[in-house]
C-alpha positions in Angstrom: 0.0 0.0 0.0 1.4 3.7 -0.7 1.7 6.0 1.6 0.5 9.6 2.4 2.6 13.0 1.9 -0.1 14.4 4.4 -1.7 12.9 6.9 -4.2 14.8 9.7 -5.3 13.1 12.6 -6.8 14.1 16.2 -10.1 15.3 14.2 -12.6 16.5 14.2 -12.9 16.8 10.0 -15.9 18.7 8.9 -16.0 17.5 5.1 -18.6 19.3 3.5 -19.9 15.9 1.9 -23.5 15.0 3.0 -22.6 11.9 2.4 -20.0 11.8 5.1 -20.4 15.2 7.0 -17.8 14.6 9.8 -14.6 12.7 10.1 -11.3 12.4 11.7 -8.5 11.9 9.5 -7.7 12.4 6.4 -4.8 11.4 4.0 -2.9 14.0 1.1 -0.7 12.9 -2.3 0.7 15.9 -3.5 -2.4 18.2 -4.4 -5.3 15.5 -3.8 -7.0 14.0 -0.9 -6.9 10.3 -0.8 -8.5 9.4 1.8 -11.0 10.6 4.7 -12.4 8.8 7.7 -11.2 7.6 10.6 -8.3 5.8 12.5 -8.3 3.4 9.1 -6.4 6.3 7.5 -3.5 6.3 9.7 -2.5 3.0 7.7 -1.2 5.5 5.4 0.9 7.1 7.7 5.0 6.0 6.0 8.5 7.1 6.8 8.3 9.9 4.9 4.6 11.4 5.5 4.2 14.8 7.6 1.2 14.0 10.3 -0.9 16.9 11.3 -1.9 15.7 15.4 -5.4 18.2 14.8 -5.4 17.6 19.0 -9.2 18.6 18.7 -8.7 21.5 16.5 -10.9 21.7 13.5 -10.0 20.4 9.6 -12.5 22.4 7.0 -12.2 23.0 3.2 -10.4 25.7 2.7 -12.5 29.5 2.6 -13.3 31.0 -0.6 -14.2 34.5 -0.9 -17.1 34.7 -4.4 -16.7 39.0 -4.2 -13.3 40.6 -3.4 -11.1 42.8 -4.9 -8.2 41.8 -3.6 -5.1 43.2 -6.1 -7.0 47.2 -4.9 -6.9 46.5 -1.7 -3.4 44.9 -1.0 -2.2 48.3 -3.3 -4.9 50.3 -0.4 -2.6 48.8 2.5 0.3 50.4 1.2 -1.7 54.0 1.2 -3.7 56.2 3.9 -5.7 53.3 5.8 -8.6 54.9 7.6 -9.9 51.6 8.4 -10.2 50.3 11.8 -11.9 54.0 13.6 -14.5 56.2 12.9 -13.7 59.0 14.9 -13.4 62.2 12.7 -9.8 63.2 15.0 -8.0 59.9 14.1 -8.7 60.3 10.3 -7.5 63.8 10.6 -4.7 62.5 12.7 -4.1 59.9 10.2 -3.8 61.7 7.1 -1.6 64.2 8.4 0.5 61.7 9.8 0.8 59.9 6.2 1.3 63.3 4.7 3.9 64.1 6.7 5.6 60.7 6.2 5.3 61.3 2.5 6.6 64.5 1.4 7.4 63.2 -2.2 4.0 62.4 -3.1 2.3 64.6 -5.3 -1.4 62.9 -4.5 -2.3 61.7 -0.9 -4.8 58.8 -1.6 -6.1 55.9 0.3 -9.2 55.6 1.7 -11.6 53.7 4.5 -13.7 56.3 5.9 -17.3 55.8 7.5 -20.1 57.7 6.5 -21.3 57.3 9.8 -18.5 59.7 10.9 -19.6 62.6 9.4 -23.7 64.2 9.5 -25.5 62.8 6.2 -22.7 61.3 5.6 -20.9 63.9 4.1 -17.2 65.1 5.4 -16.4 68.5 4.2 -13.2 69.2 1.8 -12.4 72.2 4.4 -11.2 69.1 6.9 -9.0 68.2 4.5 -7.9 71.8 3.3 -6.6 72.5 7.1 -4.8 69.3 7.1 -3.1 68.8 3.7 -3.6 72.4 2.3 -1.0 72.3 -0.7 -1.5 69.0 -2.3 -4.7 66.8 -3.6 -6.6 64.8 -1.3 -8.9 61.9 -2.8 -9.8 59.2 -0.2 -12.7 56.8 -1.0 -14.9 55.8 1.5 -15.1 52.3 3.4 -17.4 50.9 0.6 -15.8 52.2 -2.2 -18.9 54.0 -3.8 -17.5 57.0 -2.8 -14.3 59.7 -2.1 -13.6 62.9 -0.2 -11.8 65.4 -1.4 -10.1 68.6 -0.7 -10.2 71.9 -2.4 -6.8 70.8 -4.5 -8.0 68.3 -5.9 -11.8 69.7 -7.2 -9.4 72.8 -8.2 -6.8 70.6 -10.3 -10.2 68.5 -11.7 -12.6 71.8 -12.9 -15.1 70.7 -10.7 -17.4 73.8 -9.6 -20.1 75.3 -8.9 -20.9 75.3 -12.2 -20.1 71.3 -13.5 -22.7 69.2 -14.0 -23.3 65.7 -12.5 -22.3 63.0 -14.8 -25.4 60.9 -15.6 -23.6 57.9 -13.3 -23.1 60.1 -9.9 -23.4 63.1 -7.9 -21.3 66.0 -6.8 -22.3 67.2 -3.3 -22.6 69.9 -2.7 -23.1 73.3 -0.5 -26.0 75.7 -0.2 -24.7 77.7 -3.1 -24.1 75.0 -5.6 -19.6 74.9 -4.6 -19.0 71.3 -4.2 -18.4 70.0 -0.9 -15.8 67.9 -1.2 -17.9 64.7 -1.6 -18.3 62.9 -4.9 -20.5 59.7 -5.2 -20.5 56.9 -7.9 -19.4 58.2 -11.5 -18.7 61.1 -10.0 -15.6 60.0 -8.5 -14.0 59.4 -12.0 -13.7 62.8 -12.5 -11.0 63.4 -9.8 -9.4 60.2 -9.6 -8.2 59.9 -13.8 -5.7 62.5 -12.7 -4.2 59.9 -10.1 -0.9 58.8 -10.7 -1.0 56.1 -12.5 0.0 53.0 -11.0 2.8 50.5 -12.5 2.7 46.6 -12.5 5.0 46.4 -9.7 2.5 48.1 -7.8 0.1 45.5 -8.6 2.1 42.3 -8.7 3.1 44.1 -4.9 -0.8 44.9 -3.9 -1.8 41.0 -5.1 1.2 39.3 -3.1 0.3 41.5 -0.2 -3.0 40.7 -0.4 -2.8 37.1 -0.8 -0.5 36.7 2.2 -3.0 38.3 4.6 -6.1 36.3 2.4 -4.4 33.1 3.3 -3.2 34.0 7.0 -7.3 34.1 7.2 -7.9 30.7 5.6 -8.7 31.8 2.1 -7.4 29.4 -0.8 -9.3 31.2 -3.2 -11.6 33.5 -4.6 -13.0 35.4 -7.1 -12.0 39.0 -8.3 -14.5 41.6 -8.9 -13.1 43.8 -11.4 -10.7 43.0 -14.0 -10.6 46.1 -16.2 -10.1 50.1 -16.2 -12.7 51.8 -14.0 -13.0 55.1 -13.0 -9.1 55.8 -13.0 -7.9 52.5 -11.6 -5.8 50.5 -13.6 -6.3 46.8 -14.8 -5.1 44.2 -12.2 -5.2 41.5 -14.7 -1.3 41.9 -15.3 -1.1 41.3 -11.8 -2.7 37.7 -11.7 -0.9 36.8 -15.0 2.1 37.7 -13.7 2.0 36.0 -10.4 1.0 33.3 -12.1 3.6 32.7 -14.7 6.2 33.3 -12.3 4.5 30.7 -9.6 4.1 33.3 -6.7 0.1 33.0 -7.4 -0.5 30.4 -4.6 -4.3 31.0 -4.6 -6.5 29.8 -7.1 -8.5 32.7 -8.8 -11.3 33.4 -11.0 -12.1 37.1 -12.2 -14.9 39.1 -13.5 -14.0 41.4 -16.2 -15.8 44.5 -15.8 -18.5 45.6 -18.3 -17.7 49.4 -19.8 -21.2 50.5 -18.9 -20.2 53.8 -21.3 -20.8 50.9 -24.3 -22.8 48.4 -25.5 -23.0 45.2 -27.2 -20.1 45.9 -29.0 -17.6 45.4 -26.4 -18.1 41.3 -26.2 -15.7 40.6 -29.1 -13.0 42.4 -26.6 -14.3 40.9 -24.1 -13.8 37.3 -25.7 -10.5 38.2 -26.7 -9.3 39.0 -22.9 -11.3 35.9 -21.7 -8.5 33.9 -24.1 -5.3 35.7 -23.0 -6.3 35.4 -19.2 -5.6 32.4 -18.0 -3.0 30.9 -16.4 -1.9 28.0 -13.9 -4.3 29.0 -11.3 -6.0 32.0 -13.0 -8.5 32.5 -15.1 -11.2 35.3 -16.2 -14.1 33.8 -17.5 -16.7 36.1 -16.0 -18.3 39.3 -16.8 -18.7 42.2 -14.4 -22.0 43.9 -14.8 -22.7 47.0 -12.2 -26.3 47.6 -12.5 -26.9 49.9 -9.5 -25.3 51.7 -6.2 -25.4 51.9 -2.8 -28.5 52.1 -0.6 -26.4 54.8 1.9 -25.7 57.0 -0.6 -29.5 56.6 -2.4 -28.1 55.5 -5.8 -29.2 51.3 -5.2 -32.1 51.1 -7.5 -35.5 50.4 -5.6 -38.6 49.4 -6.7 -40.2 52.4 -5.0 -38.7 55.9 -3.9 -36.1 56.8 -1.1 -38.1 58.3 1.9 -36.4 61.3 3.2 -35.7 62.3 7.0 -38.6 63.1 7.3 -40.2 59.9 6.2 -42.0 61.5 3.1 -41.2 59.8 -0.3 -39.0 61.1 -2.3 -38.6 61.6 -6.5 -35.5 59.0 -6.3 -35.5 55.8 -6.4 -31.8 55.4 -7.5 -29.6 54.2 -10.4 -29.8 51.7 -13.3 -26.6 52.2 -14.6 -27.5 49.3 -18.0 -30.8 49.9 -19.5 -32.8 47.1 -18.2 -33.8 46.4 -21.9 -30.4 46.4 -23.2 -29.3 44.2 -20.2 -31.2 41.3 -21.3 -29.9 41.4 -24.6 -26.4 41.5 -23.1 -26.9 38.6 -20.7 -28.1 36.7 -23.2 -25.3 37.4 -25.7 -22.7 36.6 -23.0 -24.7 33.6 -22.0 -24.7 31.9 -25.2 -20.6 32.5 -25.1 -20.3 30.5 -22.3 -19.3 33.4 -20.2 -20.6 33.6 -16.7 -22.2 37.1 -15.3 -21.5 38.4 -12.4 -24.2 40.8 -11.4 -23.7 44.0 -8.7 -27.3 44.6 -7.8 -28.1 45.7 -4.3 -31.4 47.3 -4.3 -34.9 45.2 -5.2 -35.3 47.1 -8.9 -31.5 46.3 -9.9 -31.8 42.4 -8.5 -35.6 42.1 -10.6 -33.8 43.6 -13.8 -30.8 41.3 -13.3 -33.0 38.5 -12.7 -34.7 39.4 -15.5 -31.7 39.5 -17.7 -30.8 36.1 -16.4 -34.6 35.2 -17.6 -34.1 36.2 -20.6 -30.8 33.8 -21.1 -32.7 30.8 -20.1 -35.6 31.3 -22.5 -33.2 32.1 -25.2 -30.7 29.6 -24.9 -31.6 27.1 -22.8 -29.5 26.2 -19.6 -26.0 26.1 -20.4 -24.5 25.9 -16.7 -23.0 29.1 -16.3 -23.4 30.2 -12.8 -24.4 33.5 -13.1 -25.1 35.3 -9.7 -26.2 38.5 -8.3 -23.8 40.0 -5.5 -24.9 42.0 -2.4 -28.7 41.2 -2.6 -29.1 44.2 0.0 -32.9 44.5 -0.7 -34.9 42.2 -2.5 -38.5 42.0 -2.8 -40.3 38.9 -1.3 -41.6 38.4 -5.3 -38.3 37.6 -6.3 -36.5 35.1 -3.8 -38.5 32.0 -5.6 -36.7 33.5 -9.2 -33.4 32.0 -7.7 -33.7 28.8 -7.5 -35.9 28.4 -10.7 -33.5 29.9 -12.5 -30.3 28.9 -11.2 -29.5 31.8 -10.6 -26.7 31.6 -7.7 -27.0 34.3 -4.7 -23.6 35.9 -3.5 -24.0 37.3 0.3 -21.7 39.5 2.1 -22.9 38.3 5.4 -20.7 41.2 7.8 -23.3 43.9 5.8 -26.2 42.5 8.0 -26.4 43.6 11.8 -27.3 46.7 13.2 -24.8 49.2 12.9 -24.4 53.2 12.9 -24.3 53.0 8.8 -27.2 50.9 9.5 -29.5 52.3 11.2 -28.7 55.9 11.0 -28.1 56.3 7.4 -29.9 53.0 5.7 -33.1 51.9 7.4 -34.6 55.2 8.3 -34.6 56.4 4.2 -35.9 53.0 2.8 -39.3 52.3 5.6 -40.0 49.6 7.9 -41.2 47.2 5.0 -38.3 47.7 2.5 -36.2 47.5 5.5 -37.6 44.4 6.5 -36.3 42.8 3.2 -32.8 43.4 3.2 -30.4 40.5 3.3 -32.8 37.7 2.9 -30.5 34.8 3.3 -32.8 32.2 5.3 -35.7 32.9 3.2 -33.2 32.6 0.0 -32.1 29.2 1.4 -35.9 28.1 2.3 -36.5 28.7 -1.2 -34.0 26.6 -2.9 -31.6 29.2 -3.6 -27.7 28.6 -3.8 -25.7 30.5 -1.5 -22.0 31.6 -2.3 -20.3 34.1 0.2 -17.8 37.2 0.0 -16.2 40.0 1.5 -16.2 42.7 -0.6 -12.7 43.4 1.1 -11.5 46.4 1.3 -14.8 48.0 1.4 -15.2 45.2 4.6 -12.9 43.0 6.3 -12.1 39.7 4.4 -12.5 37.8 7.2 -14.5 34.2 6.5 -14.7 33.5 10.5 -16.4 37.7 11.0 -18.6 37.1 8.4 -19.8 33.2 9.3 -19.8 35.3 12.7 -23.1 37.5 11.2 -24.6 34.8 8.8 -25.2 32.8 12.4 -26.1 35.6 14.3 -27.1 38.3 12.3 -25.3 41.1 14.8 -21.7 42.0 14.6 -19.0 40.1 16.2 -18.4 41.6 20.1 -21.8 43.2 20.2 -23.2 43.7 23.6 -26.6 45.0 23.1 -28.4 41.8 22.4 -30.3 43.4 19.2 -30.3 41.0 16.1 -30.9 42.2 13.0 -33.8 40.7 11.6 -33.5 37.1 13.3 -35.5 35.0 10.6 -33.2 35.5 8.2 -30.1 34.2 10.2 -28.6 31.2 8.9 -27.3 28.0 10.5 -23.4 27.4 10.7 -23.3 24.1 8.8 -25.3 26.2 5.7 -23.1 29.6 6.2 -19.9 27.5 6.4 -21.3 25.7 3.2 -21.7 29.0 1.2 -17.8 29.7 2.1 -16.4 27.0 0.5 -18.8 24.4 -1.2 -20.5 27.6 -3.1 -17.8 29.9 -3.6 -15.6 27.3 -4.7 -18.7 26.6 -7.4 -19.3 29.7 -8.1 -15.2 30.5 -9.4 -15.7 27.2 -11.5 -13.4 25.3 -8.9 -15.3 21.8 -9.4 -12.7 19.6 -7.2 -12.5 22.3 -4.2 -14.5 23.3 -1.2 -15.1 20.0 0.2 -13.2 17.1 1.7 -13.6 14.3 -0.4 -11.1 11.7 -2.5 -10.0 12.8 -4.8 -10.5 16.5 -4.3 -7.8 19.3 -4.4 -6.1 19.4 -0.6 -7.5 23.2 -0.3 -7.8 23.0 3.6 -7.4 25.1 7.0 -7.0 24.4 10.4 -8.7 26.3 13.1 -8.0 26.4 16.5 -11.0 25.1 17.9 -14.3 23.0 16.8 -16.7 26.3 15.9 -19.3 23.6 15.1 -19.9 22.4 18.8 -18.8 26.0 20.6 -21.7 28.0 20.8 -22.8 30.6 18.1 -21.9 33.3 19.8 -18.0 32.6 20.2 -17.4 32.0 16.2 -15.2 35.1 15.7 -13.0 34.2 18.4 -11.9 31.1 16.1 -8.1 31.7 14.7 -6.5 30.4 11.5 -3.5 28.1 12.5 -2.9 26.4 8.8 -3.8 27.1 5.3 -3.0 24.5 2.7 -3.6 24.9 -1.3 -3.1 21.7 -2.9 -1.5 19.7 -0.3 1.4 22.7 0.3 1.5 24.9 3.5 1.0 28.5 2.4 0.0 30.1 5.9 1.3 29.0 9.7 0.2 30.8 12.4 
């Protein structure tokens, strides 16, 4: 008999199979599992085999993240990081301090900020202006939908009183028309295509940067939001190519290429063209990037109905379709019938019925051809919809950390969409009750990429180290066995990795080791679980 490279014993194994849901060993040849059960495995244990002695410690697939952008923000962690406060004195503090650490650059950039910092949401460029008064400020805020800026930078981009919004954003602005500093959506692009531009290095840097802290957290793989120039921001798909000629690319990645939503049809022939000269080793782009709406804190996530205002009087807005609806069905179904999988940003109830719509549209046209398509975020969606999943296969991608009460929450979310539309955000029991298939992200850097945080939420539907015993709509929370599912089982489905996210012969050795059995501790102590190992393919990429 041959013997194992890899052998973990000591369980407990949570496989992912349904067929076999918990074991206590399991046996590694280079990249594949051959074997999982119990002490019949250590047979395979030879002269030369490493043994893992679990010692109670958990054995999982390894994480995959279906929504992340991960090359932009291992670039962000090399700029003016915001994250981790929301008090308006430590960003000031922050940005001088990064200022003053940087004399050479001509842009401060970076980002992380919390609406919730600032009244309405809006920080004024004049904060800036006191701190950084001779150079341009742009900083996007923690979701990414959104930048502050100071006076510099408006100056050095024309934007006044007298520039109109672009037709995909909004200039904010003061009583007399000046901008305040504040740019939202589109808008955004008109400050931040005078950004330095960065170079490869910077992204082959940001990606390895990233990856090291996406595996320290478990994370064999994931999928990559945006491949593709947006708003300023330079392609990252060099990045992954690179990394994965050179054999530095340790994860396994899929990515979405983004859809130019200044065009039309007429971009797919480019579009099949990079889908051919993307894909290396463990990278490929197969996937299409379609934005189809905002932000609900910002009033530009398309609703169904309009955005109530503070005083709870409808308003005349009920946000942005960035693709016609009309034309998006033609698109989807074009794409579709290329075998390209879509990969759908729609947050409000209007922009998940018109991509659900598009996705419609495919299946009566062509048929079902298997392509995963799936709508990301799934903020608000209206109780007529949830059913559409499952019948149509169409796959939902949660950001679990996004639901629980918080200040961006409740202050500047549920207040301007009711008690009913409120009521329907982040459906995720009643998407599973239905049939649907859930796949599970981060969204990092707009939130933390941290699988064990957001299985933390799924569970408990309140944020990790919250005190105040309110849960944010309790029906909708989901089970761990079903959350840990949508981390590895789904994503790994979702970024067409077949022979990953469970533990099964024959399967790719993509696996992590926690430091305690989260599936018998109770729900409430899942964030205080810690990565020890990450493997991808049999090989140790992270040790704690």
């Amino acid at each position: 008999m041959s013997t194992a490279d890899l052998v973990f014993t000591g369980g407990p194994v949570f496989t992912g199979d349904p067929a076999r849901t918990r074991a206590t060993s399991l046996a590694v040849v280079g990249e594949r599992i051959i074997a999982v059960g119990h002490d019949e495995v250590r047979a395979l244990i030879g002269p030369k085999t490493e043994v893992v002695d679990l010692a109670g410690k958990l054995l999982i697939p390894g994480f995959q993240d279906a929504h992340i952008h991960a090359v932009s923000g291992g670039m962000e962690m090399a700029e003016c990081d915001l994250t981790g406060t929301t008090g308006v004195d430590d960003y000031l503090r922050i940005i001088g301090e990064f200022a003053a650490a940087h004399p050479d650059r001509p842009w401060i950039t970076g980002g992380g900020w919390s609406m919730e910092s600032f009244e309405g949401g809006l920080p004024s460029r004049r904060l800036l202006d006191g701190i950084v008064p001779d150079r341009p400020v742009l900083l996007v805020n923690r979701d990414h939908h959104g930048a502050w800026a100071n006076s510099r930078a408006l100056e050095l981009a024309g934007i006044t009183a007298d520039t109109p919004d672009p037709a995909d954003g909004r200039i904010e602005r003061e009583a007399d028309g000046t901008p305040s500093g504040v740019l939202q959506e589109g808008a955004v692009a008109l400050v931040q295509r005078l950004l330095p531009p960065s170079t490869a290095a910077d992204r082959l840097a940001g990606l390895l940067r990233a990856q090291a802290l996406l595996h320290s957290l478990g994370i064999t793989g994931w999928q990559d939001a945006l491949l593709g120039s947006f708003s300023g921001m330079a392609d990252p798909a060099d990045a992954y190519l690179a990394a994965a000629h050179d054999g530095t690319l340790t994860a396994r990645v899929s990515g979405a290429l983004w859809w130019d939503r200044a065009r039309g049809a007429e971009q797919i022939p480019d579009l099949v063209e990079r889908r051919a000269s993307s894909c290396h080793g463990r990278f490929r782009a197969g996937s299409v990037k379609i934005m189809q709406d905002g932000v609900a804190e910002n009033f530009t996530a398309a609703m169904t109905s309009p955005y109530l205002d503070a005083c709870g009087c409808a308003t005349a807005n009920t946000g942005l379709s960035f693709v016609d609806p009309e034309a998006l069905r033609g698109y989807v179904t074009e794409l579709d019938a290329l075998d390209f999988q879509v990969h759908f940003h729609a947050l409000g109830d209007r922009a998940v019925r018109e991509a659900l719509n598009a996705v419609e549209a495919a299946v009566e046209a062509n048929g079902r051809r298997g392509n995963r398509h799936h709508l990301a975020h799934l903020q608000v969606v209206h109780p007529d919809d949830i059913a559409r999943f499952a019948r149509l296969g169409a796959l939902a991608n949660i950001q679990p950390l996004w639901a629980a009460h918080e200040p961006q929450m409740d202050e500047l979310t549920i207040p301007f969409l009711g008690p009913e539309r409120a009521a329907w955000q982040y459906p995720f029991g009643d998407l599973v009750r239905a049939g649907a298939t859930l796949v599970a992200g981060s969204d990092w850097p707009v939130s933390s990429p941290d699988p064990l945080a957001g299985l933390h939420v799924a569970v408990n539907r309140a944020e990790p180290g919250a005190t105040d015993g309110r849960v944010f709509l309790p029906e909708q929370r989901l089970d761990l066995p079903t959350a840990l599912a949508a981390y590895t089982a789904g994503s790994a489905h979702v970024g067409g990795h077949d022979e990953a996210g469970s533990l099964r012969a024959g399967y790719l050795a993509d696996l992590v080791v926690l430091d305690r059995d989260i599936l018998t501790a109770p729900d409430a102590e899942i964030a205080e679980a810690r990565v020890e190992q990450t493997f991808v393919g049999g090989t140790r990429v992270y040790a704690g």
